[in-house]
N, C-alpha and C positions, 0 to 999 in steps of 0.2 A: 486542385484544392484552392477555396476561394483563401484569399489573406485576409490577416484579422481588419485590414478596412473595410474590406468587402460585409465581412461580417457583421461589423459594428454599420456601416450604412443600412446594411438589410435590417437587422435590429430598430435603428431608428426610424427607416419608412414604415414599418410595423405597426411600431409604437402612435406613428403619427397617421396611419392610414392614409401612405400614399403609395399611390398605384403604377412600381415603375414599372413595369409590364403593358401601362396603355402609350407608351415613348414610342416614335418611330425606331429608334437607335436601338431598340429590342426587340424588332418585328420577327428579327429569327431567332430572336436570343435559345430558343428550345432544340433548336437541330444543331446551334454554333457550339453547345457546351459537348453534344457527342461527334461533331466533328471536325472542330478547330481546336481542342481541349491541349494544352500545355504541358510539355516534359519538364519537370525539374532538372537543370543543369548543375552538376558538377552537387556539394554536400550543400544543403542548408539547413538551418536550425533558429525556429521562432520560437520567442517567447513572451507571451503578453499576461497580462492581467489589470483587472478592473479595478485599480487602486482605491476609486471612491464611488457612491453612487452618479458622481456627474465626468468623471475623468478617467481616463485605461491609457497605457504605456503600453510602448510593443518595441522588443529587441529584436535583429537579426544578422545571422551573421554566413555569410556565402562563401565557399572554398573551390574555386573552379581551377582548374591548371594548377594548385599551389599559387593561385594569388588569392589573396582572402579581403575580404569587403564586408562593408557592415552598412547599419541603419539604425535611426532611432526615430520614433512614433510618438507621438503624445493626440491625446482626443480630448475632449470639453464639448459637455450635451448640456442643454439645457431646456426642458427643466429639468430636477437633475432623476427624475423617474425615470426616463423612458430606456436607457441603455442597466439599469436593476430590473426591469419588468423582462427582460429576456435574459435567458441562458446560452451567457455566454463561453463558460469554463471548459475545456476539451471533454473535460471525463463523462460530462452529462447532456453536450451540447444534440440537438437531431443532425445525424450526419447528413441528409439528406438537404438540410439548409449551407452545409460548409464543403460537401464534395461537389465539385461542379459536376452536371450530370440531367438528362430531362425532367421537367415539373412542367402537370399540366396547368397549362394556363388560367386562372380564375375568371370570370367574367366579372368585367368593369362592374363598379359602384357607386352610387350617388353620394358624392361629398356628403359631412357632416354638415348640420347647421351650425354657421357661426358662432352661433349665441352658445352650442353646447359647454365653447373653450372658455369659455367667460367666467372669471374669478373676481368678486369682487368683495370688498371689503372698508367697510367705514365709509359707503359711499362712491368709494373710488375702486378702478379697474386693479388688481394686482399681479393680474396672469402675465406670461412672460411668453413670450413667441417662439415658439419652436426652432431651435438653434444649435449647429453642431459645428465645430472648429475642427482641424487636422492640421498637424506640420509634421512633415519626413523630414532627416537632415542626412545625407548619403556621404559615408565616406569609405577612401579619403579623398574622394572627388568634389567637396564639401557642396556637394546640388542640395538646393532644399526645395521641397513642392509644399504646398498649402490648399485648401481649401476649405472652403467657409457655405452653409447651407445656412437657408434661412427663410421659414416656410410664414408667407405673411398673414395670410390665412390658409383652410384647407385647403383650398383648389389654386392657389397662386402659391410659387418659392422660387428662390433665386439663388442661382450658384456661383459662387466664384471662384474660381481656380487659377492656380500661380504655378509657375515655375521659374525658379533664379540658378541659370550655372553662366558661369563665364564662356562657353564652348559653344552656348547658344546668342543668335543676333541678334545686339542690343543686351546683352545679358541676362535674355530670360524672355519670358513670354506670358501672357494673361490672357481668360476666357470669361466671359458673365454670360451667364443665361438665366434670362427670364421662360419660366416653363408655369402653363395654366392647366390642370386638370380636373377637368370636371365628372368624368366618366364616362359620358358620351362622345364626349374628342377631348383629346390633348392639342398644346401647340406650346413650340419653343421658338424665342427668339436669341440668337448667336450673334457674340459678336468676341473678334479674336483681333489681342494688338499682332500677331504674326500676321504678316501682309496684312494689315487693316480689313479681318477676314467677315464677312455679314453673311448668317445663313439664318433660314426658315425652314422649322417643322412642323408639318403635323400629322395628326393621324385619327381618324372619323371611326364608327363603330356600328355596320349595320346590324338588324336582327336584337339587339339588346332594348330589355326593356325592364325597367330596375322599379317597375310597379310590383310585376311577380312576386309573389309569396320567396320564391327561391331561385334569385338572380341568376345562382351559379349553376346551376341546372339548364342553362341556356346555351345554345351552339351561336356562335357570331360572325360575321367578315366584318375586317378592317382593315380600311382600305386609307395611305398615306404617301407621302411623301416630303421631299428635302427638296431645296436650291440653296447655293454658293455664291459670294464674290466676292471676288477681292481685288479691294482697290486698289494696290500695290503693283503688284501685276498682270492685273487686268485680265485676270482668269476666273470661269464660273464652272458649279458641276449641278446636275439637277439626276435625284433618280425617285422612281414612284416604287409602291410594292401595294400586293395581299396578303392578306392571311386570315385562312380561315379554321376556327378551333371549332371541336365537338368534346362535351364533356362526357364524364360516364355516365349520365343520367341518362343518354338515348341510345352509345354503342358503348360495349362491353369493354371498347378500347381507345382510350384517348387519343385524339390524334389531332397534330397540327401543320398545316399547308402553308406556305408561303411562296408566293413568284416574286420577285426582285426585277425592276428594269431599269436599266444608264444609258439615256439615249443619246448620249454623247460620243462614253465611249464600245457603246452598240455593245452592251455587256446583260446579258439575260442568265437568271438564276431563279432553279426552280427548286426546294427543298420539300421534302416527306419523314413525320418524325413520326411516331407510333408507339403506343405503351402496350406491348403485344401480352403480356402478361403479369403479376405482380412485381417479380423481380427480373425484368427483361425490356429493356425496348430497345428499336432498332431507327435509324437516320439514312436518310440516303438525298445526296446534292447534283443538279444536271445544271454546270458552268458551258453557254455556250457565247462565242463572240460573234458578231453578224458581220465584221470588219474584215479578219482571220481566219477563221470556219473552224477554232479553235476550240475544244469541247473537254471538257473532264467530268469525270465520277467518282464521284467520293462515297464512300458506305464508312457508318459506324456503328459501335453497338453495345452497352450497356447489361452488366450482368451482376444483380445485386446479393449478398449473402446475409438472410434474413435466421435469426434462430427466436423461440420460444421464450416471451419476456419472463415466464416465471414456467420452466419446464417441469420442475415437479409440483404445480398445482393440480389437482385434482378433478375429475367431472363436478363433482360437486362444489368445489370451490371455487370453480369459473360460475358457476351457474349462480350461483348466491355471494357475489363481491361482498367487500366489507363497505360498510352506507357511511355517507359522512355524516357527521353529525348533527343531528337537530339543532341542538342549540349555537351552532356556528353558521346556520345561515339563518339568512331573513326570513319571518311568517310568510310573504309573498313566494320569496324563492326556493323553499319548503311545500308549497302547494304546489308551484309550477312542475317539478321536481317531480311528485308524485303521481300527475294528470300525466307529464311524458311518457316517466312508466308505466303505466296503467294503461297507457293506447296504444304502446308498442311491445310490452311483452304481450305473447301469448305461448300457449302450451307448445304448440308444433314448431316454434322456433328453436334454429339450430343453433349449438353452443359454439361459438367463436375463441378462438385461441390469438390474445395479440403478441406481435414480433417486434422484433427488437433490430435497427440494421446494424451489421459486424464491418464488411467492407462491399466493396465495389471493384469489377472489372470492367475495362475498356480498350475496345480496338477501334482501329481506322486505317482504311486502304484508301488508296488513287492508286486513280489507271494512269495521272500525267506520272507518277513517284515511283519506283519500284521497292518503298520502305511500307512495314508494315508497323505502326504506333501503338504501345503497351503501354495500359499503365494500369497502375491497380493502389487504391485508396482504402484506410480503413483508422480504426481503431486499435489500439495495444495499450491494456492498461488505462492511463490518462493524457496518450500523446497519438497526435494523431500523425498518420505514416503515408508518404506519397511515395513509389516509387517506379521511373518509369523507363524504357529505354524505345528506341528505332532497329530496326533490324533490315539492312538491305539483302532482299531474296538474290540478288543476282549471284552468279556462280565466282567464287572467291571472294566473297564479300561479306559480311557478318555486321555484328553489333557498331554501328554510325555513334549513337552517343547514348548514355544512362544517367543517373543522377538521384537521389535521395532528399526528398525532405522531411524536416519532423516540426511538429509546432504544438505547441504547448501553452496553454491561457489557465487561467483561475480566477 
């Protein structure tokens, strides 16, 4: 289950139209949510809410062994739209945005024009840059993390990220990255005070061409890569990948590839993710070393539980919705409105019934693990429910660890 930071970030790249999915650092993001996916340990319990349209709070609090720990969150967006233009509340939120779990990838998009953000007034500029604050303060460990977004225009933003605990060298550590998206490639520049750390990303988009009537309608490879150094110790890492997506516009089933290579430490990974059916899809990973002749396979698999958004409507009342109203949109968007319809009903079309998602199930094996990973996410009411455990097959051996969480926003 993502946390409400995750949330509130996805939220605001939304709002801002930016595209993290064109990041190297996401290149698997689609196979790694079905199969590196997270147990909740020991009891947890979140609770957040969107106290103002520019600011949200988030509490929690974690019971593992009878030692109990906590956290407190605070956020500041600006401007102060962009986190009210999403649904962020548990009870009404799309679980499919807050359960980790596969999403087909969309195909990149041509920034905005600059001038669209342009506010101005009395002669003078009044718009305000796209901006979003974070502090955690962990106790009673008293660590606090930070980070600060700051999108300078659409295709440039820069991040800054903090962490202060006494336990870490130097008492903490910092990260900036300068990241450029334009939709045809991304690139980031890194730089970390741990070991005075410098890295380079990026990541190119073959096959995309964002003239198309319907960008996302397009199958693509992207092709990218990272290098490391640090000057501190005098150590570097360098690794390239693919990945190539097809959307359902050309097969019936979404699917995305990725090879991963570390020619250093001679580390080759090859993922296959696949949306085999509405509420189904399946992952599978081939880790081999060229060092060690060391190999593993990972399989995971996703099983979604969809019901009938309004089960007792009618043949006829699916077929005849209720129209919004004239006089609440525009003469333009009133016409548009009506030319859609008009060119996409016809008689012979079949009546569609939409769903609603309830929960979600997930497994994951390895051949190096002899544990098998359960978890299963969902909704109850207004609070949403994680709850997961490991199970070692071997003969005398049983449930390794479980754990519960719940989290709650308004």
């Amino acid at each position: 289950m993502h946390s409400y930071l995750d949330h509130i970030l996805e939220s605001f790249y939304a709002a801002t139209n930016w595209n993290v999915e064109n990041q190297y650092a996401n290149l698997t993001a689609s196979s790694r949510e079905l199969l590196d996916f997270s147990l909740p340990s020991g009891f947890i319990l979140n609770v957040s809410a969107l106290s103002s349209p520019a600011s949200a709070s988030s509490y929690s609090v974690k019971n593992l062994s009878g030692i109990v720990d906590g956290a407190i969150s605070y956020f500041y967006c600006a401007p102060n739209n962009l986190l009210s233009s999403n649904r962020l509340s548990t009870d009404d939120v799309d679980l499919t945005k807050v359960l980790c779990g596969f999403r087909p990838l969309k195909a990149p998009e041509s920034p905005e024009d600059p001038r669209y953000r342009e506010v101005w007034l009395g002669g003078k500029r009044v718009d305000a840059k796209n901006t979003l604050l974070y502090g955690k303060l962990y106790m009673p460990n008293n660590t606090l993390e930070a980070m600060y977004i700051r999108q300078i225009s659409p295709t440039d933003q820069v991040v800054i990220s903090a962490v202060s605990d006494a336990r870490l060298h130097n008492g903490g550590t910092m990260m900036t990255q300068i990241q450029k998206n334009t939709g045809k490639w991304c690139s980031e520049f890194i730089y970390s005070t741990d070991e005075a750390l410098l890295g380079l990303r990026g990541l190119y988009n073959f096959g995309f061409d964002s003239k198309l009537s319907d960008p996302s309608s397009q199958s693509f490879l992207s092709a990218g890569g990272e290098i490391y150094y640090g000057v501190f110790n005098k150590a570097a890492g360098v690794s390239t990948g693919l990945r190539y997506t097809t959307s359902s516009a050309y097969v019936n089933t979404p699917t995305t590839m990725t090879v991963t290579l570390n020619p250093i430490m001679g580390q080759l990974s090859a993922t296959y993710a696949v949306k085999s059916t509405t509420n189904t899809t399946f992952a599978s990973r081939l880790d081999f070393n060229a060092f060690s002749y060391e190999s593993d396979l990972t399989l995971g698999c996703e099983l979604w539980k969809r019901s009938p958004a309004n089960p007792t409507a009618t043949e006829a009342d699916l077929a005849n919705p209720p129209q919004q109203s004239q006089a609440s949109i525009l003469p333009h968007e009133y016409l548009q409105t009506r030319k859609s319809e008009s060119a996409t009903k016809t008689k012979d079309e079949p009546i569609q019934r939409t769903f609603v998602d309830e929960a979600v199930w997930k497994a994951r094996v390895s051949t190096s693990s002899p544990t098998i990973r359960l978890l299963w996410e969902g909704r109850i009411k207004a609070f949403l429910f994680s709850f997961g455990t490991e199970i070692d097959v071997r003969p005398g051996e049983g449930v390794k660890t479980f754990g519960l969480e719940l989290q709650y926003a308004s």
